[in-house]
ChimeraX commands (.cxc) that place a marker at each C-alpha (Angstrom):
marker #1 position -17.65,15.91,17.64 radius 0.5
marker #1 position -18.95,19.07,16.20 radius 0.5
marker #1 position -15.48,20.48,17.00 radius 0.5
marker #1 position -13.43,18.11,14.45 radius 0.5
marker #1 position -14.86,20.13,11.78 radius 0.5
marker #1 position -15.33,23.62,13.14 radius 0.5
marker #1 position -12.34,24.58,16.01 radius 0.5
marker #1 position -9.13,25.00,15.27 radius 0.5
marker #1 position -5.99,22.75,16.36 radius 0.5
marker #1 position -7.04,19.57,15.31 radius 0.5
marker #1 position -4.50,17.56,13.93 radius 0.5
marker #1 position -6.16,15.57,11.63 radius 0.5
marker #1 position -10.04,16.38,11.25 radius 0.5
marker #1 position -10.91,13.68,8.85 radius 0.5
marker #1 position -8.65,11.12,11.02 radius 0.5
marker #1 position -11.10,12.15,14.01 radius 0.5
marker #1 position -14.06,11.92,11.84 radius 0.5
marker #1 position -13.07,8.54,10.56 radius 0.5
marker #1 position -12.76,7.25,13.73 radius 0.5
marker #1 position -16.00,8.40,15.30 radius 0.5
marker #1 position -17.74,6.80,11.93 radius 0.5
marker #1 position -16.40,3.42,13.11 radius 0.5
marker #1 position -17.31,3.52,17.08 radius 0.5
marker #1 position -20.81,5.02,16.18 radius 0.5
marker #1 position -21.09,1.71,13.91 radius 0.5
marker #1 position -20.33,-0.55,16.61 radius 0.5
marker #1 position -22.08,1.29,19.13 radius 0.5
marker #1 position -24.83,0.61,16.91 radius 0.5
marker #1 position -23.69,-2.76,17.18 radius 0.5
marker #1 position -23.37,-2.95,20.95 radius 0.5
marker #1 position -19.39,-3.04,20.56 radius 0.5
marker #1 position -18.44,0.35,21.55 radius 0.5
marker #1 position -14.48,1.08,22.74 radius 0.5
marker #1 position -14.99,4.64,24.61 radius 0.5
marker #1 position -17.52,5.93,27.12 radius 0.5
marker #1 position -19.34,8.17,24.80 radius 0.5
marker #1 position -19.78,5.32,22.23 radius 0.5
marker #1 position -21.30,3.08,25.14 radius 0.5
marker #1 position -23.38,5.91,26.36 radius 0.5
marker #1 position -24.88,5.97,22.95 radius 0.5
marker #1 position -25.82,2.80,22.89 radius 0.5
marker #1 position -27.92,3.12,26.26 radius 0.5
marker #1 position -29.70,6.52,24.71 radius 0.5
marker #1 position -30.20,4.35,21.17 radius 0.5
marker #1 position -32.03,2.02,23.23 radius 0.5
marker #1 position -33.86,4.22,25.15 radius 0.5
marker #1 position -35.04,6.29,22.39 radius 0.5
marker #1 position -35.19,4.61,19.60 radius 0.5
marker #1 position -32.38,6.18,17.57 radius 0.5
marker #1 position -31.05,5.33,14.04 radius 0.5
marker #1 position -27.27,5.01,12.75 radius 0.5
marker #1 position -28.09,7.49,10.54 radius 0.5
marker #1 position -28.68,10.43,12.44 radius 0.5
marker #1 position -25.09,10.31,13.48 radius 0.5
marker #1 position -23.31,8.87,10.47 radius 0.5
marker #1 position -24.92,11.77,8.58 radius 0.5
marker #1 position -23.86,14.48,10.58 radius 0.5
marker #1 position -20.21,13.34,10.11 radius 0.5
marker #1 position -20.79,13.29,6.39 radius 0.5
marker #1 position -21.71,17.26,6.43 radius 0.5
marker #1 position -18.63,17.45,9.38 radius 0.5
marker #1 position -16.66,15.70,6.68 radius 0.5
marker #1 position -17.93,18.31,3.96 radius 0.5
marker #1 position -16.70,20.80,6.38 radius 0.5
marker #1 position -12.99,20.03,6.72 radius 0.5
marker #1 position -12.72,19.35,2.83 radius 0.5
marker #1 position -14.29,23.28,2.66 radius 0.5
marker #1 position -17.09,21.71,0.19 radius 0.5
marker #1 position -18.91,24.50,-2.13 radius 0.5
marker #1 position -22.72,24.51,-3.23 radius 0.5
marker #1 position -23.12,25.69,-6.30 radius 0.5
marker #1 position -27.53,24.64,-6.67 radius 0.5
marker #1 position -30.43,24.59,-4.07 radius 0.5
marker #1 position -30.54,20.79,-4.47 radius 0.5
marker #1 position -26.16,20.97,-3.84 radius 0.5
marker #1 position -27.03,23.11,-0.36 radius 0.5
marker #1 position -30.37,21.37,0.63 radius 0.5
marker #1 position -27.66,18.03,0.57 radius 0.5
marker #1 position -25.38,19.39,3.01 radius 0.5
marker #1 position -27.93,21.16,5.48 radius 0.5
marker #1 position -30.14,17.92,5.92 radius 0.5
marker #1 position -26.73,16.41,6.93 radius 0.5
marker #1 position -25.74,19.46,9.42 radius 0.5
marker #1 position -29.52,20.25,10.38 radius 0.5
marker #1 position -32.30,18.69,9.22 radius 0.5
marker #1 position -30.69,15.24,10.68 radius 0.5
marker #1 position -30.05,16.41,14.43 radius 0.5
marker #1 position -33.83,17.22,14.30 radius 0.5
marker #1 position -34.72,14.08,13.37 radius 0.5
marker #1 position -32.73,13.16,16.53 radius 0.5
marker #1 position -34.36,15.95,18.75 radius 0.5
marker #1 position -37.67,14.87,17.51 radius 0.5
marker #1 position -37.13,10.99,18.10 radius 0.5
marker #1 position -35.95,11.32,22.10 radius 0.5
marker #1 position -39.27,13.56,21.97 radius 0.5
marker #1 position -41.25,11.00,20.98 radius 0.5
marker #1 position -42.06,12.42,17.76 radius 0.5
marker #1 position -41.39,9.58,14.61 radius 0.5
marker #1 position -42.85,8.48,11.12 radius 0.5
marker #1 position -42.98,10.56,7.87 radius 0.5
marker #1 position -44.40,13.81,9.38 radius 0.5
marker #1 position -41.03,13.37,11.92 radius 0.5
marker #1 position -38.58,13.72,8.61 radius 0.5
marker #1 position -40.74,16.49,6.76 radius 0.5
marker #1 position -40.69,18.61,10.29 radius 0.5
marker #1 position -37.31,18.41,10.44 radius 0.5
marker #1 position -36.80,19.31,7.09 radius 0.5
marker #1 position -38.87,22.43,7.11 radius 0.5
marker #1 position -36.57,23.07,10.62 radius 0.5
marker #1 position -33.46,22.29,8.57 radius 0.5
marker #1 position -31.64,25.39,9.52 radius 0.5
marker #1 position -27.93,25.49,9.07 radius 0.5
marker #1 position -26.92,25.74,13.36 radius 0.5
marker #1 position -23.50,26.84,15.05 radius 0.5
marker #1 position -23.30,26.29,18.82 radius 0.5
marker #1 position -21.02,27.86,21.53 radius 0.5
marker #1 position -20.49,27.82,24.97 radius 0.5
marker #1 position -19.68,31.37,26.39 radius 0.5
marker #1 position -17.67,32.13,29.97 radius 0.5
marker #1 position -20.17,34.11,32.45 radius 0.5
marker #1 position -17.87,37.84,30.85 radius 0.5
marker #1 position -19.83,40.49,29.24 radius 0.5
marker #1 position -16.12,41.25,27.08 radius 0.5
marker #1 position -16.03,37.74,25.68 radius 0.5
marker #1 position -20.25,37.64,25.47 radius 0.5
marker #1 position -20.09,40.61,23.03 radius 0.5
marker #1 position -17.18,39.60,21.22 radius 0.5
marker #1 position -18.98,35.75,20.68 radius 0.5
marker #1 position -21.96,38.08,19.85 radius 0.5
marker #1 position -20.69,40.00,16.62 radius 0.5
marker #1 position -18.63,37.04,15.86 radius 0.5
marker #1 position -21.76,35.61,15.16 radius 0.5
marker #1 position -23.71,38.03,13.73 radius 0.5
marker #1 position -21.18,38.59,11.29 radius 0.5
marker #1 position -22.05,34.55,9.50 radius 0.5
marker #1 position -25.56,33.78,10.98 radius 0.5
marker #1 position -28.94,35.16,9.74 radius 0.5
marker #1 position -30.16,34.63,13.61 radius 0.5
marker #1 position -28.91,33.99,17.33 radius 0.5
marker #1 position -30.01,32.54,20.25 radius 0.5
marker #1 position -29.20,32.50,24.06 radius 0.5
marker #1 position -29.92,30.51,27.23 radius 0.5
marker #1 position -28.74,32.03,30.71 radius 0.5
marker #1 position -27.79,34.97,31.74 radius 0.5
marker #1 position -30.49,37.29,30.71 radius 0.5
marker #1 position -32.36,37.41,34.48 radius 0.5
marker #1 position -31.64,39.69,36.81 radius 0.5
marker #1 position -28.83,38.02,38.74 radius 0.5
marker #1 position -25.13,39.42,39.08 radius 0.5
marker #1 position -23.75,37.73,36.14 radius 0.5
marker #1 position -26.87,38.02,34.35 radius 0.5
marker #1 position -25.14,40.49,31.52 radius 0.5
marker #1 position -27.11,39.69,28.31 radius 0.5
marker #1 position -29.17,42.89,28.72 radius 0.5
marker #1 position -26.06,44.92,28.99 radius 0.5
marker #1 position -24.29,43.56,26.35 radius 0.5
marker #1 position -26.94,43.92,23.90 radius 0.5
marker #1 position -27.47,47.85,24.82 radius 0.5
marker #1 position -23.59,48.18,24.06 radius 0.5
marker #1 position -23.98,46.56,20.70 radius 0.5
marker #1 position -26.74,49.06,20.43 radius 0.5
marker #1 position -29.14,46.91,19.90 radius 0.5
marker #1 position -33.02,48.25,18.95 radius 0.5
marker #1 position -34.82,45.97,21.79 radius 0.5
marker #1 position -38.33,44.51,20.48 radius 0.5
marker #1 position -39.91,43.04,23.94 radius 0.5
marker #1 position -38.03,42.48,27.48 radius 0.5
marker #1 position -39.87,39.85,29.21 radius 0.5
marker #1 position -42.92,37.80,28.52 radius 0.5
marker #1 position -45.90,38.13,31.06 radius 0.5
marker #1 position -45.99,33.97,31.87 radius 0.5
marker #1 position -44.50,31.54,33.13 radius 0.5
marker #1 position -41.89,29.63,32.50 radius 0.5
marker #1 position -39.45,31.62,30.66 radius 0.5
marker #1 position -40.49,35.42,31.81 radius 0.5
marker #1 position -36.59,37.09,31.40 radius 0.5
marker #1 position -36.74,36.57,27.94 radius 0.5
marker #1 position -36.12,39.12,25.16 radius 0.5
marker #1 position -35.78,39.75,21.42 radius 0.5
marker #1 position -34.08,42.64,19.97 radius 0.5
marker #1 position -32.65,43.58,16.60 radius 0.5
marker #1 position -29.00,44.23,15.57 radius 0.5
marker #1 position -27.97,45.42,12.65 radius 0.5
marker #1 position -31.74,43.58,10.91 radius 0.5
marker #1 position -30.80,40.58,12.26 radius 0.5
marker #1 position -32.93,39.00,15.76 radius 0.5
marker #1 position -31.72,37.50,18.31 radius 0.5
marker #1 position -33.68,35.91,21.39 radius 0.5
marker #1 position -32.27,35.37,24.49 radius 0.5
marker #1 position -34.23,32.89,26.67 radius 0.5
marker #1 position -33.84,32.16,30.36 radius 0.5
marker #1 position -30.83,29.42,31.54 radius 0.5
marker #1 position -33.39,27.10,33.14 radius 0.5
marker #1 position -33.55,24.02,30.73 radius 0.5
marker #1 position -37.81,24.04,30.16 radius 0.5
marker #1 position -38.22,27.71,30.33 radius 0.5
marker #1 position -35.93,28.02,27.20 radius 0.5
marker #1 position -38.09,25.21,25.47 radius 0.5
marker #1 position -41.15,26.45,26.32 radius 0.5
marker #1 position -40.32,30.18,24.90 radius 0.5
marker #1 position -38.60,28.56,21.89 radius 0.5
marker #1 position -41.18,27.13,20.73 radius 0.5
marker #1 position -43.72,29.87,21.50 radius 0.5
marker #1 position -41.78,32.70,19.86 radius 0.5
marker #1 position -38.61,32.29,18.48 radius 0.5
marker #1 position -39.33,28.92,16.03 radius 0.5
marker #1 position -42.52,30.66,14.50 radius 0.5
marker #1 position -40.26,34.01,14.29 radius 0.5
marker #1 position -37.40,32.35,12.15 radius 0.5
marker #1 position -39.95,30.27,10.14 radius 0.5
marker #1 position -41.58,33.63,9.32 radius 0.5
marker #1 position -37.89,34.98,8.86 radius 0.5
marker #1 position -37.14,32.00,6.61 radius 0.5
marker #1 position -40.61,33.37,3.93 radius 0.5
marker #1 position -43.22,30.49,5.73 radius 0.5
marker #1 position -46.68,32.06,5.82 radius 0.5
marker #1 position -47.95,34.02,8.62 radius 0.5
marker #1 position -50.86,31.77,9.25 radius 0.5
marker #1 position -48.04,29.02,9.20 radius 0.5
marker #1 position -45.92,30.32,12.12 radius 0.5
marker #1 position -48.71,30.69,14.71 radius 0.5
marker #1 position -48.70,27.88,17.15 radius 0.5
marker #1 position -52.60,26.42,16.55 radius 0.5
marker #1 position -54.92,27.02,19.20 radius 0.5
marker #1 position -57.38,24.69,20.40 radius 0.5
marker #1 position -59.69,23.06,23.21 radius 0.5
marker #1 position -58.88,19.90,25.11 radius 0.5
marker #1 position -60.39,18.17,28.39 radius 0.5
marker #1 position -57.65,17.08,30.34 radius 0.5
marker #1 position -57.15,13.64,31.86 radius 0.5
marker #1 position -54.57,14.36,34.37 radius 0.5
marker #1 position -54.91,17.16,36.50 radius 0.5
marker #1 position -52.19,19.72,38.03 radius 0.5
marker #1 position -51.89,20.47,41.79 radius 0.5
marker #1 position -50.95,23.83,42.21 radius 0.5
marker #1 position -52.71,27.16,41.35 radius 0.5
marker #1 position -51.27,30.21,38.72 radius 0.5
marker #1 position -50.85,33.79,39.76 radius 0.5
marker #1 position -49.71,34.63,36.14 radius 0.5
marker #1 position -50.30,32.78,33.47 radius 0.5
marker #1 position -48.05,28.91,32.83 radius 0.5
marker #1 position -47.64,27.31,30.24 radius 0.5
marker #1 position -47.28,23.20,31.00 radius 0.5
marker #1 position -45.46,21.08,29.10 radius 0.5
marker #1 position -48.84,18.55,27.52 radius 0.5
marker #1 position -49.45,15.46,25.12 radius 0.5
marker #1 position -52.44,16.33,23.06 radius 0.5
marker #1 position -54.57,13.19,21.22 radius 0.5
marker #1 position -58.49,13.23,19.91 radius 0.5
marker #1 position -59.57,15.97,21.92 radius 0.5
marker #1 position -58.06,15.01,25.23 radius 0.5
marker #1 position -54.64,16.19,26.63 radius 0.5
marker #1 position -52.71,14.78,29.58 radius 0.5
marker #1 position -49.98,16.58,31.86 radius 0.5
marker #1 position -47.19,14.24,32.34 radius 0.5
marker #1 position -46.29,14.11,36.33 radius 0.5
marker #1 position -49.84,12.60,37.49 radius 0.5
marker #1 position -50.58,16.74,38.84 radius 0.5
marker #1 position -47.03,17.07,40.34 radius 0.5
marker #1 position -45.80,20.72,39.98 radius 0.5
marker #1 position -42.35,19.65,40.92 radius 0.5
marker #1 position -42.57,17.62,37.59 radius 0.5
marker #1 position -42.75,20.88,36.08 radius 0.5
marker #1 position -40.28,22.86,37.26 radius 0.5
marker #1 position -37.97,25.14,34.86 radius 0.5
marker #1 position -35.26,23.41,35.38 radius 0.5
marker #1 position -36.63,19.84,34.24 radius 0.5
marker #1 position -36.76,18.73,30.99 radius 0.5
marker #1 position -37.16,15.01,30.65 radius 0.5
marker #1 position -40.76,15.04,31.32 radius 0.5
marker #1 position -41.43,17.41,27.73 radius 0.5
marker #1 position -40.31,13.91,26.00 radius 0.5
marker #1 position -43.35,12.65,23.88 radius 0.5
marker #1 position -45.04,16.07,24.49 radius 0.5
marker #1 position -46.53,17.98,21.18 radius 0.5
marker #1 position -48.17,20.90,23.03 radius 0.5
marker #1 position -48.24,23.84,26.04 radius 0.5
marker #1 position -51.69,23.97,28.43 radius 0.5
marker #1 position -52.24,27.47,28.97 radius 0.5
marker #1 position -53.72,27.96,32.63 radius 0.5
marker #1 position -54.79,31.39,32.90 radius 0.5
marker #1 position -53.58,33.89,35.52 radius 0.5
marker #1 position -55.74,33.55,38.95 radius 0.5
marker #1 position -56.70,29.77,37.95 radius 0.5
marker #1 position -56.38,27.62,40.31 radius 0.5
marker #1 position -55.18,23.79,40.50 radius 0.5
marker #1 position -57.20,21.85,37.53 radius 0.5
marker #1 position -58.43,18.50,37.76 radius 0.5
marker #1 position -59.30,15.40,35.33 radius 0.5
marker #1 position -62.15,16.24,33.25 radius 0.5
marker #1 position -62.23,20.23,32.99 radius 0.5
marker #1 position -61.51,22.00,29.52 radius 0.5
marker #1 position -58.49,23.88,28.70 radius 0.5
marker #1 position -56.69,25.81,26.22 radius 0.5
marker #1 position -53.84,23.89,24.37 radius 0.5
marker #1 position -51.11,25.31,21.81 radius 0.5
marker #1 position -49.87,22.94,19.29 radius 0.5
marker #1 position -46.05,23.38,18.18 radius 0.5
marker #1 position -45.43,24.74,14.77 radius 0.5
marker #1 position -44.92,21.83,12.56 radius 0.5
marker link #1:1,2 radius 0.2
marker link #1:2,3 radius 0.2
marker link #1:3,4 radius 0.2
marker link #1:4,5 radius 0.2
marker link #1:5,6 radius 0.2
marker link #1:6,7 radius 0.2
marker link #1:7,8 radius 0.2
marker link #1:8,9 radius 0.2
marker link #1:9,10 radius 0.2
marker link #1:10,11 radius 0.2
marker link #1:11,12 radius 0.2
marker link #1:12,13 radius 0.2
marker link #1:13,14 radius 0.2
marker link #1:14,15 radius 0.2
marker link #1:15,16 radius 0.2
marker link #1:16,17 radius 0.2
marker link #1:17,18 radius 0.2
marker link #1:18,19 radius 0.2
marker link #1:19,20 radius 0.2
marker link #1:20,21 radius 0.2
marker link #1:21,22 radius 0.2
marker link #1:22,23 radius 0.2
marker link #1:23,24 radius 0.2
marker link #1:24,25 radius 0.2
marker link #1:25,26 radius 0.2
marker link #1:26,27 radius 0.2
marker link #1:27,28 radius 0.2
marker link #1:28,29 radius 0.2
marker link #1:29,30 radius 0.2
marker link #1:30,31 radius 0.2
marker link #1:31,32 radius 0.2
marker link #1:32,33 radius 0.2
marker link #1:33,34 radius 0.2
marker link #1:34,35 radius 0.2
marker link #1:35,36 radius 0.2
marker link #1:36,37 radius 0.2
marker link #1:37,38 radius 0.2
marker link #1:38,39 radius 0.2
marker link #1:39,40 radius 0.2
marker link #1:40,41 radius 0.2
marker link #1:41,42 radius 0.2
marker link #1:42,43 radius 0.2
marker link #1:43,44 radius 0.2
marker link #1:44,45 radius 0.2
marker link #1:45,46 radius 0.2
marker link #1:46,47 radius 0.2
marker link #1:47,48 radius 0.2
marker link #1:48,49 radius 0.2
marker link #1:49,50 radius 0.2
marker link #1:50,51 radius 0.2
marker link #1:51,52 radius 0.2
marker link #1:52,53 radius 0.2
marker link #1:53,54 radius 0.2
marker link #1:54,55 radius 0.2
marker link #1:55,56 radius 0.2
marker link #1:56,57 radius 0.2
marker link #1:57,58 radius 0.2
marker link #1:58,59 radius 0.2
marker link #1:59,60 radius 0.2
marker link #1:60,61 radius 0.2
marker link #1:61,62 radius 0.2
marker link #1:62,63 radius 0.2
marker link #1:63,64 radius 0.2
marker link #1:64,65 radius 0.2
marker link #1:65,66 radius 0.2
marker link #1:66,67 radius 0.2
marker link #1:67,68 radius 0.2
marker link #1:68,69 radius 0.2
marker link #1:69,70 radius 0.2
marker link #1:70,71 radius 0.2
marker link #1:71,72 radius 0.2
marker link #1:72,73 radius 0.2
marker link #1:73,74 radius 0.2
marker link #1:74,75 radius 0.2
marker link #1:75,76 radius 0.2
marker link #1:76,77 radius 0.2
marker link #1:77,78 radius 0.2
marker link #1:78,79 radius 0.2
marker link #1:79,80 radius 0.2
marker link #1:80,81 radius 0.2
marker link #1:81,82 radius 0.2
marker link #1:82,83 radius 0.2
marker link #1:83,84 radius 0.2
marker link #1:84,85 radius 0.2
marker link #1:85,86 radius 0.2
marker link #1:86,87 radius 0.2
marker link #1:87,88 radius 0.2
marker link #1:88,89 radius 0.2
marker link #1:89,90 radius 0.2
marker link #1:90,91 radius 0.2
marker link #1:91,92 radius 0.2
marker link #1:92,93 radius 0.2
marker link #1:93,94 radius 0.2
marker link #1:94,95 radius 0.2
marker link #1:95,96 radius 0.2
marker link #1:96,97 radius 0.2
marker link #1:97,98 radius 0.2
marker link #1:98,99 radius 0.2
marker link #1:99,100 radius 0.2
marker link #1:100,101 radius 0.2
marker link #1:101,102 radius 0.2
marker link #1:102,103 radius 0.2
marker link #1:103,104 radius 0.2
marker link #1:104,105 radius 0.2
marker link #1:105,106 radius 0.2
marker link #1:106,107 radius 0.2
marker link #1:107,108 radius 0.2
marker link #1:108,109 radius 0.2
marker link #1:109,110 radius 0.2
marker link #1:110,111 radius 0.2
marker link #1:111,112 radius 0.2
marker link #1:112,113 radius 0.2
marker link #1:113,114 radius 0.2
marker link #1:114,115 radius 0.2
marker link #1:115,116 radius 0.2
marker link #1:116,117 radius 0.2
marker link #1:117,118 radius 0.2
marker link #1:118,119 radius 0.2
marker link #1:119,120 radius 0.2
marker link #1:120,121 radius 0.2
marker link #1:121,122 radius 0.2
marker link #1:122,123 radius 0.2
marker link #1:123,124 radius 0.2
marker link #1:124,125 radius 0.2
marker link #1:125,126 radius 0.2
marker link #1:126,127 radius 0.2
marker link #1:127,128 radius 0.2
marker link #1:128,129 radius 0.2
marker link #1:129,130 radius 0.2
marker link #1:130,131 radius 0.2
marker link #1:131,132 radius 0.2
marker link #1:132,133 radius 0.2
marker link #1:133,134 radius 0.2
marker link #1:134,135 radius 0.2
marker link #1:135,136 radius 0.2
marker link #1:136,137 radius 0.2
marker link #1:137,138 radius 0.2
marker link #1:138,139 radius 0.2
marker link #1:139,140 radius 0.2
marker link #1:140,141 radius 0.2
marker link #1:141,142 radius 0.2
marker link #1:142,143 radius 0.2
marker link #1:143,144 radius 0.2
marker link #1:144,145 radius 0.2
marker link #1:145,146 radius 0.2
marker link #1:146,147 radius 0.2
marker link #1:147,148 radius 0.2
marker link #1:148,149 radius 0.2
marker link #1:149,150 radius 0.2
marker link #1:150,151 radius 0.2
marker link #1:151,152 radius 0.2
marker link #1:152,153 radius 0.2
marker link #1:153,154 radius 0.2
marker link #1:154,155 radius 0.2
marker link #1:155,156 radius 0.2
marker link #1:156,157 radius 0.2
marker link #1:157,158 radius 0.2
marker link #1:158,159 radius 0.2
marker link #1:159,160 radius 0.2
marker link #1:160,161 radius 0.2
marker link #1:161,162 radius 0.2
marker link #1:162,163 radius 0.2
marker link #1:163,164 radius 0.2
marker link #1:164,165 radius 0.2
marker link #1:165,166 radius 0.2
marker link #1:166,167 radius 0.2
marker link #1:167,168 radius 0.2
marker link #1:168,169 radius 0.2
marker link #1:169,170 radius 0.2
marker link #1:170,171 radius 0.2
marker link #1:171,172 radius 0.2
marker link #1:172,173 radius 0.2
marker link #1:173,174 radius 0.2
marker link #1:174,175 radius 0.2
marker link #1:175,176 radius 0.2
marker link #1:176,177 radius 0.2
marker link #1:177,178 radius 0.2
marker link #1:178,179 radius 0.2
marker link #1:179,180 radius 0.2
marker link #1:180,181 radius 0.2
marker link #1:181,182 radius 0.2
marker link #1:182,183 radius 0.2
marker link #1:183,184 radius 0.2
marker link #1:184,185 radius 0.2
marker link #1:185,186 radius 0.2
marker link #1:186,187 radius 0.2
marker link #1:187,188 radius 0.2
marker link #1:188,189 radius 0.2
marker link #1:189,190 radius 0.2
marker link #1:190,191 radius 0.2
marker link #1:191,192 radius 0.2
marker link #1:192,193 radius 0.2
marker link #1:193,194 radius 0.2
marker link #1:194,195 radius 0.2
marker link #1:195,196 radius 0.2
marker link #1:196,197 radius 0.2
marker link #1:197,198 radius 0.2
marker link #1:198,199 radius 0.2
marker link #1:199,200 radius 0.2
marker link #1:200,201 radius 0.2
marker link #1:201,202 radius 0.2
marker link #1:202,203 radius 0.2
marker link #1:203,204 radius 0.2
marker link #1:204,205 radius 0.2
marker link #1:205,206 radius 0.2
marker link #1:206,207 radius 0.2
marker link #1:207,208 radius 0.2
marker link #1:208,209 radius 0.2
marker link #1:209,210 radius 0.2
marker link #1:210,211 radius 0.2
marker link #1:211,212 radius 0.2
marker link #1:212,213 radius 0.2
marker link #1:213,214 radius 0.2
marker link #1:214,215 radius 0.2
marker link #1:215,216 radius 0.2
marker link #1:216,217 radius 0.2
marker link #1:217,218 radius 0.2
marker link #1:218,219 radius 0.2
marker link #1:219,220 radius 0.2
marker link #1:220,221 radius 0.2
marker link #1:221,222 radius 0.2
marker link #1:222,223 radius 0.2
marker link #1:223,224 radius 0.2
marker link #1:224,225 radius 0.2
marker link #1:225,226 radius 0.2
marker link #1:226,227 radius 0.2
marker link #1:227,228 radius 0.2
marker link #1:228,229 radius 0.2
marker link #1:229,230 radius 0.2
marker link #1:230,231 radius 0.2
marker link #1:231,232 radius 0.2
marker link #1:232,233 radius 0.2
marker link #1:233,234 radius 0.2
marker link #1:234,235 radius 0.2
marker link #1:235,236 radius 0.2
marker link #1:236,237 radius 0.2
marker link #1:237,238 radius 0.2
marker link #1:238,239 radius 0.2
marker link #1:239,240 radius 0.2
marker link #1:240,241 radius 0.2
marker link #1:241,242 radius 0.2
marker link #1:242,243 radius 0.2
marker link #1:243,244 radius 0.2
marker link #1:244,245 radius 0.2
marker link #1:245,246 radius 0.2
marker link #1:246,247 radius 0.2
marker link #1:247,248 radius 0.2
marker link #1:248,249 radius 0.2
marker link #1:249,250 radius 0.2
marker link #1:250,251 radius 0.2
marker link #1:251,252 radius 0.2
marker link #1:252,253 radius 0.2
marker link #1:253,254 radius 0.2
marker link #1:254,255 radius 0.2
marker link #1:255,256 radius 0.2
marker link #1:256,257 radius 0.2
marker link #1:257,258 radius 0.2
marker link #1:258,259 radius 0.2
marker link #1:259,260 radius 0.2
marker link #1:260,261 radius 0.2
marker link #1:261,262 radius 0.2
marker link #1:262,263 radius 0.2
marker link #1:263,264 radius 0.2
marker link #1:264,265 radius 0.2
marker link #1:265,266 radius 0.2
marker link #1:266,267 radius 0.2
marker link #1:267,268 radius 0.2
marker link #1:268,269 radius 0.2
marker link #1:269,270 radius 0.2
marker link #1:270,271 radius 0.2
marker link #1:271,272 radius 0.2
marker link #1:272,273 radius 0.2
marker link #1:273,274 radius 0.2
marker link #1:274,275 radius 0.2
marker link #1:275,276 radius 0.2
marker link #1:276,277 radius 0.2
marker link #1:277,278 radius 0.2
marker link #1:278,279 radius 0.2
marker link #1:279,280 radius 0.2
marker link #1:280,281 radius 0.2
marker link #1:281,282 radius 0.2
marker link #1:282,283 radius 0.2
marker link #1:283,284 radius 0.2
marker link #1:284,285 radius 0.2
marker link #1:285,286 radius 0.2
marker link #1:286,287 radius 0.2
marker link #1:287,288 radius 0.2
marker link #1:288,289 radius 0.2
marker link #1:289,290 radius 0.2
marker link #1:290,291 radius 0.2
marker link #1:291,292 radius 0.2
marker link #1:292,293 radius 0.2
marker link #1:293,294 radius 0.2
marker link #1:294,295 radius 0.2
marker link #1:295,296 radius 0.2
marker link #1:296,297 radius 0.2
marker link #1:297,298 radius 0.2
marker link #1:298,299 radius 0.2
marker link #1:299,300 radius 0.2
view
């Protein structure tokens, strides 16, 4: 829907927008006329997902097409909880995460986000690239930053002469990844594989924009702590992983009852519910039910 509002060619945006505001209602309902309506229903259910967090986000599309202005903070802070701050609150409910401390996360997260799919061409990558730059404080990338044949993110960057701050992270998941500055602005490109992108996200470029965004240091470091686990994991770590965890009263269980092929990059539904990353050393091997590790909170 995002495209109503933002592409151009539309016919008639707030037509569009109008409609999707009635078949999001009576998806709610259990009424819904197209697939995408009915397939909302089935995630509402699953996930426990309000009306709002959709009919919101067409109120800020809607402030989009009429090219609304914000003259104060409070004006601004209106339209980014309906283009940001709400489609956290919808990340953070199909991750399990609800009640007050839900809304005030994704209200400190509230960051004003523009999204684009790019074709596997380093031409049209570095054109989307200083496109963006041009209107965003910050960008972000998944795919294409490995060492593959279409893997031209590295290139790209160089020719936009970027100043590189790290290439690749000594762990795993997500070890392509890279940060570099262009022009005093970062962007992070994290590996294509679904988890590996989450997993580095959270770890370093979340605590980098909040710090970005004037948070506190002490604010943007993922909290360190240690937790005996109740489910184990089967198989052992040359380098050092980071596992996808639900942390509670000192204990913290690895969903997958120990399967590795649980956590695989390229799986993502079992980080639903989870609020933390077990860190298992390099040269550890398989842990079991009962032994102590370390455990990194996300930034809240």
């Amino acid at each position: 829907m995002d495209d109503l509002a933002d592409e151009p060619g539309v016919k008639d945006p707030e037509k569009e927008l109008s409609f999707w505001q009635e078949e999001i209602t009576r998806a709610f309902a259990g009424r819904a006329q197209t697939d995408p309506g009915k397939e909302l229903f089935e995630m509402a259910q699953t996930f426990g997902l309000e009306p709002d967090r959709f009919l919101l986000l067409i109120e800020g599309m809607r402030a989009d097409v009429q090219g609304r202005t914000y003259a104060t903070r409070q004006e601004l802070e209106w339209y980014l909880w309906r283009v940001a701050g709400i489609v956290g609150l919808a990340t953070l409910d199909i991750l399990g995460v609800k009640g007050p401390q839900a809304q005030a996360l994704a209200r400190q997260l509230g960051f004003a986000v523009q999204r684009r799919h790019c074709s596997d061409d380093p031409e049209v990558i570095a054109c989307q690239l200083r496109e963006l730059l041009t209107g965003c404080d910050a960008v972000i990338t998944s795919g294409g930053v490995s060492v593959g044949q279409k893997d031209y993110l590295p290139a790209v960057l160089e020719r936009l002469g970027a100043q590189m701050i790290f290439a690749g992270v000594a762990q795993k998941p997500g070890s392509p990844m890279l940060a570099a500055e262009i022009a005093g602005k970062l962007v992070f490109c994290l590996s294509g594989n679904p988890f590996a992108a989450a997993a580095t996200l959270e770890q370093y470029a979340i605590p980098a924009l909040l710090r970005a965004a004037g948070r506190r240091e002490e604010g943007c470091i993922l909290p360190r702590t240690t937790c005996t686990l109740t489910t184990g994991f089967s198989k052992s770590s040359k380098g050092d992983r980071y596992l996808r965890a639900k942390a509670a009263g000192g204990s913290v269980t690895i969903p997958g009852e120990g399967s590795a092929e649980a956590h695989s990059s390229g799986s993502l539904s079992a980080m639903i519910g989870c609020n933390c990353l077990v860190k298992l050393p390099a040269g550890s091997g398989p842990v079991a039910p009962g032994e102590e590790v370390e455990v990194l909170y996300f930034v809240y």
